[in-house]
N, C-alpha and C positions, 0 to 999 in steps of 0.2 A: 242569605241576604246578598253578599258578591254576586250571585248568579243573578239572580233576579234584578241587579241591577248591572250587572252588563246587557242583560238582554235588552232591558232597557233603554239603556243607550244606543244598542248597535241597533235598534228599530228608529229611531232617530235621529243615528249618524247617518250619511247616505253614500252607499259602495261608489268604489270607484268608476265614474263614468266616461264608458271607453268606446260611444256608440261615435262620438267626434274624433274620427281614424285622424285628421288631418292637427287634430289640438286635443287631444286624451286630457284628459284632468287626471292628476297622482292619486292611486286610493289615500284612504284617511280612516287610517288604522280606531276604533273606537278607546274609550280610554277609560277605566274603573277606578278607584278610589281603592288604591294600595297602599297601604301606611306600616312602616316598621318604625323601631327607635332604634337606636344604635348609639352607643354612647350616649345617652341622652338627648339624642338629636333624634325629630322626627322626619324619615326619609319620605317622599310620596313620589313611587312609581305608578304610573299609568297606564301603563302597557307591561306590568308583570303579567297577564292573563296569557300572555301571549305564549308563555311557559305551559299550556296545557294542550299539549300535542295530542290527545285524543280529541278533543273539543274540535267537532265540524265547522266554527264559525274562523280557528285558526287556520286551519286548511285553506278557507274560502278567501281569508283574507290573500296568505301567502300567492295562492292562482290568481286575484286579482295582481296582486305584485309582478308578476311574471306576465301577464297579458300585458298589463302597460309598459315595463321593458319589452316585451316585443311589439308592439306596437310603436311605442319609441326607437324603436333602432330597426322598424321594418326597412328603411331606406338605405340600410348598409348591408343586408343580406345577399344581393349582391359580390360586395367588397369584401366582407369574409368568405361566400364561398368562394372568391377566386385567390385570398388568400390560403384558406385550405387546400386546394388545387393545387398553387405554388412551394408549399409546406411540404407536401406529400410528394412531390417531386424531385424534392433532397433528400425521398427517405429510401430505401434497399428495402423493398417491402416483402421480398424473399430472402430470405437472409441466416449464416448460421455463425451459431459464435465459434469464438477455439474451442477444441476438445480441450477438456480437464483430464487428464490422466487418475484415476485412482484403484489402484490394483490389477486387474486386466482388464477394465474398462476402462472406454474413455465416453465422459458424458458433457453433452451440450446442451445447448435448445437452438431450436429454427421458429421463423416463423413464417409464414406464406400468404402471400400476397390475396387480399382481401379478408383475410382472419383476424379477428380483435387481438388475440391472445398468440403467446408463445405454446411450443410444443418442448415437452422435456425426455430428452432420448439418450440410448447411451449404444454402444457397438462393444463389442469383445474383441479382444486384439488388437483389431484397427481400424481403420476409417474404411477398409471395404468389405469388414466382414455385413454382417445384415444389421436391418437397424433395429432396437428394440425402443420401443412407445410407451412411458413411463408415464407419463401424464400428460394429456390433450385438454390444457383446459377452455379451450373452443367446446370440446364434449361435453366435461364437467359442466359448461355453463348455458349450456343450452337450456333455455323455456327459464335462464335467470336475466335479470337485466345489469348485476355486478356479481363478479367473481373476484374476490382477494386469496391468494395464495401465503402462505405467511409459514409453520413450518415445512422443514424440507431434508428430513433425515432418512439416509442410507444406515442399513445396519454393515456391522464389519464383514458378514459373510458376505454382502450384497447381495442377500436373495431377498430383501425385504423392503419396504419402504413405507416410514409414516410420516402423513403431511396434514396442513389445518387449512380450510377451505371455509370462508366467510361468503354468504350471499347478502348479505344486508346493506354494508356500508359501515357498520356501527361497530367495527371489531372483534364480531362475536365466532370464532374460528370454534369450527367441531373438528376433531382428530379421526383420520380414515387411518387403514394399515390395508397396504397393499401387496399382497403375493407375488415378487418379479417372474417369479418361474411360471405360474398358473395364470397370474393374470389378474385374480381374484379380491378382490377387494374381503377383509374378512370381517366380522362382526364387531370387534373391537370398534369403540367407540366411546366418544364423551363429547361435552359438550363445554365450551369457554376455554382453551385451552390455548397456551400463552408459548409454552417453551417443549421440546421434545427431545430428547437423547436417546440411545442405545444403548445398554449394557453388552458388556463384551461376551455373553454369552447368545447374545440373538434373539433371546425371546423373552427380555428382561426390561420395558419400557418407564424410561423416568419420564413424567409430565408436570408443569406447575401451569395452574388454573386460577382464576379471574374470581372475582368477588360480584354476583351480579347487579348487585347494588353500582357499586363504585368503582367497579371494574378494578380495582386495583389485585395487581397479579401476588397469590399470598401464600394458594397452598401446593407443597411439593407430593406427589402421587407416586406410586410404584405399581406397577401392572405386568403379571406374568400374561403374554401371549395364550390367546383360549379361554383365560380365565372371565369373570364377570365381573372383577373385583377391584376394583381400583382404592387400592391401599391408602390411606393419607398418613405420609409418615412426617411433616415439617408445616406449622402452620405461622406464618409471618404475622402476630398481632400489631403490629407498631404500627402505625397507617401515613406512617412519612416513607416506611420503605413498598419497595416492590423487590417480585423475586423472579429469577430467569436462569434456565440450564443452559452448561455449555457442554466439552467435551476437548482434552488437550488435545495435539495434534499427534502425538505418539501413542493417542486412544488407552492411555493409563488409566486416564484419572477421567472422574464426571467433577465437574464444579458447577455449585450453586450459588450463583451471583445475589447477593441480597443489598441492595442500596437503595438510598436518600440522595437528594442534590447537591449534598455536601459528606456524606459518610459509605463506607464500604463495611462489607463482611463475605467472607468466602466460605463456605462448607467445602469435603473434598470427600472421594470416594474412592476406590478403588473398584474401576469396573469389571475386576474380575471375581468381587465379589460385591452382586448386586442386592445379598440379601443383610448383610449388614447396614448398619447406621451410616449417615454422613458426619463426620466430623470438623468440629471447626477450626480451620486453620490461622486467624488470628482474631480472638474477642475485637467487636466494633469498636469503636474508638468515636469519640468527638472531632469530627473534621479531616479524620482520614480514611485517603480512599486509597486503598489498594487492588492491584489487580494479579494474576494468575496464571502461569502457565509452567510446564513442566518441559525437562529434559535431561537425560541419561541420568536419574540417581538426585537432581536437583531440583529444586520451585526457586522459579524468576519470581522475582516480585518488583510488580511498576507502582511507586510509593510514593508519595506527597509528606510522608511525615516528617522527611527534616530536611524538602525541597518543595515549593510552590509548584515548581513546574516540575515535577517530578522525578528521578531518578528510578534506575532498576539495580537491584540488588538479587543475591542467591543465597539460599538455604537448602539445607537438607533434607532430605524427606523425615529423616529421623523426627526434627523439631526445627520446625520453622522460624520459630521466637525468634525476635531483632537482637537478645546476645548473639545469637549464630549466622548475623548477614554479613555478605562479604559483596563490597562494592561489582558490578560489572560493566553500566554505564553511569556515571557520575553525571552529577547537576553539572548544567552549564547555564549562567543566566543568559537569555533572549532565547532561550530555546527551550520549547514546550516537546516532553516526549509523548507522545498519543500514544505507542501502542508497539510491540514487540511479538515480531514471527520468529518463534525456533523451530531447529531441523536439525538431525542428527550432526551434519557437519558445520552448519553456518547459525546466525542468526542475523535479523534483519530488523531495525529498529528505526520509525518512522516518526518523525520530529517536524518542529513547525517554529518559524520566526518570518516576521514580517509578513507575514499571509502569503506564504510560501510552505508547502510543503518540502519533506526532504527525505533520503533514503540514504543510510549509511549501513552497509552488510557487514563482520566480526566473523573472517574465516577462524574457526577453531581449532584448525590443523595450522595454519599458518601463525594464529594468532595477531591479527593484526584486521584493522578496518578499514576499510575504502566507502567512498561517496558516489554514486550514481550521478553523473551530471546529467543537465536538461537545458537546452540549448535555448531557451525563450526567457523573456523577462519577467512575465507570466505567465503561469501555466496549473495545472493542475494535476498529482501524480495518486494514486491510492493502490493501497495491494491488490493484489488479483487472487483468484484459486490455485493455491497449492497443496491441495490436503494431502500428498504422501511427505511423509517425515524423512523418508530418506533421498528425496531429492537432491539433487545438485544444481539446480537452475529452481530463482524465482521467477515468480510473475508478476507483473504489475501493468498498470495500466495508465497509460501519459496520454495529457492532453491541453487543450489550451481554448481560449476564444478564438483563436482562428483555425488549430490543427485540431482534425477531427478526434474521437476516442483512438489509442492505439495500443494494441496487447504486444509486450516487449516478455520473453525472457531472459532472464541476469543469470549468466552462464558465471559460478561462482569463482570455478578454477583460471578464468582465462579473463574476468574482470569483463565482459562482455556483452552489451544485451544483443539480443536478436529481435528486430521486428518480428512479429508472427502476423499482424494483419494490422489496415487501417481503415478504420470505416469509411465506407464508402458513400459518397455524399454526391449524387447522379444530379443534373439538371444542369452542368455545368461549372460546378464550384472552383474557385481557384482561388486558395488562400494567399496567394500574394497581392490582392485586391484588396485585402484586410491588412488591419493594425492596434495592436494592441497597448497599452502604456498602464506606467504604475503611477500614479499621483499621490498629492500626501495634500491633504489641508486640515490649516491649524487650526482647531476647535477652539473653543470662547476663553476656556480655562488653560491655555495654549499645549494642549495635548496634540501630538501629530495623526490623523489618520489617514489609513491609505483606501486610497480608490482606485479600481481596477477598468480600465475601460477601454471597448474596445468599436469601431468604426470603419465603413470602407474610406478606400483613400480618396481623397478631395475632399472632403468632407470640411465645412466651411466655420473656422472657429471667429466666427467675428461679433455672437451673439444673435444671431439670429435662427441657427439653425435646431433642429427638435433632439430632444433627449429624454431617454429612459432609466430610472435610478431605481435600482431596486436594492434593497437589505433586509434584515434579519433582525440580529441584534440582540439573542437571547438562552439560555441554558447553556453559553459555551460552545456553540455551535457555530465554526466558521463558515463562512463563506466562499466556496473554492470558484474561480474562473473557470468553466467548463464550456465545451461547447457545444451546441444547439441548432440544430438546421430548421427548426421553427423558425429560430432570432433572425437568420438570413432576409426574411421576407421585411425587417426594421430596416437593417444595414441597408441592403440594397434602395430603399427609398431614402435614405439620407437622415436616417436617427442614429445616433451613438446609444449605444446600451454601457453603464454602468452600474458595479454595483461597491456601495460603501461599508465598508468594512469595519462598523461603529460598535464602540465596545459594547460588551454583553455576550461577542464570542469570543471567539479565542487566538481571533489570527492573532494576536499580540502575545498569546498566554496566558496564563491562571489568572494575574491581579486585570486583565483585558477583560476579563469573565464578571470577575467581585466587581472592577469598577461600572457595570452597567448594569448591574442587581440590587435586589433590595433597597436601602435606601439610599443608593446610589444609582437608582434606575433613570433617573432623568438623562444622566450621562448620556443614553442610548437616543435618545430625541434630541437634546443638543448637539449630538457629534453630526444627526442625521441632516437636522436643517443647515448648521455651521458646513457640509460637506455641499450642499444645493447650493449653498448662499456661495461658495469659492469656486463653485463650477462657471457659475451666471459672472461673475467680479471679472475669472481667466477668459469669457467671450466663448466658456464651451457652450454654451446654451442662454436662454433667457425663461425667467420667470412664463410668461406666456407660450413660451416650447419644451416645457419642462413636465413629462409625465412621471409619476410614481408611483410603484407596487411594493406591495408585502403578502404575507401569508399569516394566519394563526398568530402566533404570537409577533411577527411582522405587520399584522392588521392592525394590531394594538399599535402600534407602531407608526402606523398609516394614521390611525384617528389622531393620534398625540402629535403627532406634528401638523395635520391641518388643523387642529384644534389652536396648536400654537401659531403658527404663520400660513393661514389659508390664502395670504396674497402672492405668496412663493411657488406655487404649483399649480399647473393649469389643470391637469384632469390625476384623477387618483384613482387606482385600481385594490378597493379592499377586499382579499379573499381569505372565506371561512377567517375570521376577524375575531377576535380575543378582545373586545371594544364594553362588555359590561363587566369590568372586572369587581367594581364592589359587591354585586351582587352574585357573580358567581364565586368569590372567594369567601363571602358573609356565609354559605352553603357548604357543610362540609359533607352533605348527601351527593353531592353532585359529585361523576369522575373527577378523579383528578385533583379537588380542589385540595387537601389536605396534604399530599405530597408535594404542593404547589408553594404550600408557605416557605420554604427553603428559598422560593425564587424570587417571589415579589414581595413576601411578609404575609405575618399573621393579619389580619384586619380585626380581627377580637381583643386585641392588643392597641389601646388607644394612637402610641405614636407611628405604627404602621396604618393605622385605621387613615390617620390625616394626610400621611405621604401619600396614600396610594391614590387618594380620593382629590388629590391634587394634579392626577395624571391622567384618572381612570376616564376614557374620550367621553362613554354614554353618562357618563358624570359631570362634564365640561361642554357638553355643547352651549353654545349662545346664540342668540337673533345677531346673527351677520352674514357676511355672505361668503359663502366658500367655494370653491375647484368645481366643477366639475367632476362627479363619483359614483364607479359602477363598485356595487358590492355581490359579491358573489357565496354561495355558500350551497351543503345537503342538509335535506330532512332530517336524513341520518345520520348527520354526523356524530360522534362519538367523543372528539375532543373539545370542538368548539361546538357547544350545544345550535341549532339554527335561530334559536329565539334570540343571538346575543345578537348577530347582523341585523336580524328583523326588527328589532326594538328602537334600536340605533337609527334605521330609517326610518321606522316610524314617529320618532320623539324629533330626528333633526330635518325632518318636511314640516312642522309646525314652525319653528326658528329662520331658518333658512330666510336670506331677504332675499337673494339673488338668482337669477335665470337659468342658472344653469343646471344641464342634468343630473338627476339623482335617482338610480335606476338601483332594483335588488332582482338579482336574478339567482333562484333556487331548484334547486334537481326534487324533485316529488321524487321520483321514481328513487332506488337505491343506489346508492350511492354514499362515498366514505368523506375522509378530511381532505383527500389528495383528488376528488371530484371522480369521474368515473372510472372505469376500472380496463377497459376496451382501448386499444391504441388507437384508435380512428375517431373514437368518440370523444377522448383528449385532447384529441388536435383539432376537431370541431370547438369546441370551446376554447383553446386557444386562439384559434386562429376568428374568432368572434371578440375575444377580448381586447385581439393587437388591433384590426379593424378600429374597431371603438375607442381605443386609447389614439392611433393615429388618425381620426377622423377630428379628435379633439385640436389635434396641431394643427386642421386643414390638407389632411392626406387623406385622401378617397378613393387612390388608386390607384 
């Protein structure tokens, strides 16, 4: 009966007509009579068909969608390709990174000048012996139109290598093994595969694998090399958690990460004996997350359980249990630990306050810790590759909105980094053209947040001139100031680019995290328009020069705040958008959504049901007029389905009172959550995006 009455309708609705290049008319998505109950309440979606991605009438609609964005922004093609031009100008587009040292090789990637894709190579010795070609995935992807690379395991002899190669877009990684010595790529194989390790024997492969339903990552595999056999020795039933292999750095131990968005569990192995069991090294727990690493005889453990923001403690191999932990780095309040590197002689423990990262090293011969300093106000530092355990120099990697990426190693004994390279950013760049600042504006409920932003100099704070704000805002995911030789092509025409650092991640730390979750998620929308509203008040910008992006769960983000203050932002950029969240949480068929309750709430559960549906954008739209808004997104996407963007435009061009554009632009072809998969085809679409957002403020060139 639905069918019959969509057909019905869509022979009576009339496709979008786009024969008037000079005044296109928007399509007008058809609309069927979808009715659920939900709490007792009857929902009526009209555009849930729209969920049926084999249906040729979806298809036809989404190419009309995409004809009228280009047909609407014909007149900027142009101004993006000379943006892309100018993009591509600040890029080194032959290029090789540092060699990683691990064992007598030393392994890179290049990439060269007209290739989509990186090359993964390694040499013996040194950098002049000959070069050996690991993976070309320029080759790989030939006759595809996306290649995702995702695992990337050397065995301990390194004569081996197994990796997961996705053609679709959609996540869906199959496992190769390839022969370094021969060349050979060998039979072994599977298909959905998530995580991969080595057994210290070489031909001993632990894999965990994807659910193809709901993708969630659940069962642990064991695979002798040759064999046809792939073992299922660990099957995750819980469907809040997912499950992922690691490997310590002293190549002891295999650990099997099992977590929820709020709980942990660790399995642990000894990989030199890959045909026993994994055993568990602490029963899960309600709310705590622990994490894992070894060294000389001991497990580090980075624990929440009687620290928010973490602490790390050490146990024995003997027995792990918390009778037997003995402190190594204590809590500190305002300081969030992220994450700890050990090495035979040092370890390195990477910490976070004020949305700042930070590096403090624990020589273990010396006993005692030193701090890495970093000479900007803001900046952005993360570890680098050190996979041999008995080094004496780390690596890491510094950088900032205005200094490029920079590979430093930290010479332990001598307290020293060394630059080893700084990217290279050709067309003329000169960072002291630029300027970067920390801001703090106080949210409604007078919480302080900061804002990171950065502008060329002269840049005219009187209210007049244009800005870009972009944030996040979600699973504890900060937001680091990085830099970008895209964003160049903003700066130099007279935009500031910021981004607000609104709870939900972490720059603050754990309670930064809870306070913009669940039912506390509004926080994350009020910190974001209270952060717009104090940029416009200090004369950095004005409402009508004020653009804004998100992503994914940022998109959600994007809708909920023009939903709340559409008169505060001029033009809004939502990509691959998290925008129908009642119905895709109401679904617990769908990825993702069941691991999901942790973040936003159960919606089965009546008073998560009202909160969310208080927030949810494709739930709040209303007849008024809003921004100016390109929405972007894949067919394929994997995490944000594309029907959630699709719907969203389709439901808020019926509402809509005002003039201004509302464009959905979709990838048919493959393509993932992060958009294409090709370096040059990125920057196409970026450089389409800033175009279009800067054409909104009256910049065209």
């Amino acid at each position: 009966m639905i069918v019959r009455t969509l057909l019905l309708i869509m022979s009576l609705t009339p496709s979008a007509i786009l024969s008037d290049t000079a005044n296109p008319e928007p399509p007008r998505a058809p609309q069927t009579d979808h009715r659920e109950v939900r709490h007792g309440e009857t929902v009526v979606d009209p555009y849930f068909w729209l969920r049926e991605k084999t249906n040729p009438e979806v298809r036809k609609y989404l190419e009309e969608e995409n004809a009228y964005t280009e047909a609407m922004t014909k007149d900027l093609a142009p101004f993006a390709g000379a943006l892309y031009n100018e993009m591509l100008s600040h890029i080194k587009q032959t290029d090789l990174s540092v060699p990683v040292k691990r064992g007598d090789y030393l392994y890179y990637t290049r990439t060269e000048e007209g290739k989509q894709y990186p090359i993964h190579c390694r040499r013996k010795g040194s950098m002049q012996a000959a070069e050996e070609i690991l993976l070309d995935l320029n080759e790989l992807g030939k006759g595809h139109k996306f290649i995702g690379l995702d695992a990337f395991a050397v065995s301990d002899d390194q004569n081996l290598l197994a990796y997961t190669v996705d053609y679709t877009g959609f996540r869906q990684y199959v496992l190769q093994v390839k022969d370094l010595r021969s060349g050979q790529t060998l039979p072994d194989t599977t298909q959905r595969v998530t995580s991969v390790e080595w057994a210290a024997d070489n031909k001993t492969l632990f894999l965990t694998t994807e659910d193809a339903v709901t993708k969630r990552s659940d069962k642990l595999l064991r695979h002798m090399l040759g064999s046809e056999h792939f073992e299922p020795i660990y099957d995750e039933t819980d469907e809040l958690y997912d499950i992922g292999l690691s490997k310590t750095r002293d190549r002891k131990f295999l650990l099997l990460h099992i977590g929820s968005k709020d709980t942990t569990e660790f399995r642990y192995l000894n990989a030199h004996t890959p045909d026993r069991d994994f055993a568990v090294f602490l029963p899960r727990e309600p709310k705590h997350r622990y994490y894992v690493d070894h060294r000389e005889d001991l497990f580090y453990i980075r624990t929440n359980k009687h620290a928010k923001d973490f602490e790390i403690v050490t146990a024995p191999e003997s027995d792990p249990s918390p009778q037997h932990w003995k402190s190594f780095v204590p809590a500190e309040n305002g300081r969030l630990i992220e994450e700890t590197d050990l090495f035979k002689d040092f370890a390195v423990v990477l910490e976070k306050s004020e949305a700042l990262n930070h590096l403090r090293v624990y020589d273990f011969g010396q006993h005692k810790w030193t701090s890495i300093e970093f000479p900007e106000p803001v900046y952005s530092v993360f570890p680098g590759s050190t996979p041999e355990y008995e080094s004496t120099t780390y690596r890491y990697t510094y950088q900032s909105f205005v200094t490029p990426p920079s590979v430093f190693d930290y010479e332990v004994a001598s307290g020293r980094s060394h630059l080893l390279k700084r990217q290279e950013v050709p067309g003329g760049y000169n960072s002291s053209e630029y300027a970067s600042e920390r801001l703090w504006a106080t949210a409604r409920d007078g919480v302080r947040v900061p804002i990171s932003i950065v502008y060329k100099k002269g840049y005219k704070r009187n209210g007049t001139s244009p800005l870009f704000l972009y944030a996040y805002g979600s699973y504890g995911i900060g937001m680091s100031a990085t830099f970008s030789p895209a964003r160049l092509v903003l700066l130099d025409r007279g935009m500031a680019y910021a981004i607000a650092h609104i709870r939900g991640g972490d720059e603050m730390g754990e309670q930064w995290r809870e306070d913009g979750m669940l039912m506390k998620k509004k926080n994350t929308f009020n910190d974001f328009v209270d952060c717009a509203q104090y940029l416009i008040t200090n004369k950095w910008t004005a409402s009508d020069k004020l653009v804004i992006e998100g992503g994914s769960a940022g998109g959600l983000l994007m809708g909920a705040v023009v939903n709340l203050r559409p008169d505060l932002f001029r033009a809004v950029h939502l990509a691959v958008p998290f925008v129908d969240v009642m119905n895709t949480m109401m679904d617990a068929s769908l990825p993702l959504t069941v691991g999901e309750y942790l973040e936003w709430g159960n919606p089965n559960e009546k008073p998560a049901y009202d909160y969310m549906k208080t927030y949810s954008p494709y739930d709040n739209l209303e007849k008024r007029a809003y921004p100016a808004m390109l929405v972007t997104t894949s067919f394929n996407d994997s995490q944000v389905m594309y029907w959630e963007p699709a719907k969203y435009v389709a439901r808020l061009r019926t509402l809509k009172t005002d003039s201004n554009p509302l464009l959905l632009k979709i990838k048919m072809d493959p393509a993932g959550h992060g958009g294409a998969s090709g370096r040059y085809d990125k920057l196409k679409d970026t450089a389409f995006e800033y175009a279009w957002l800067l054409s909104q403020v009256g910049i065209r060139q």
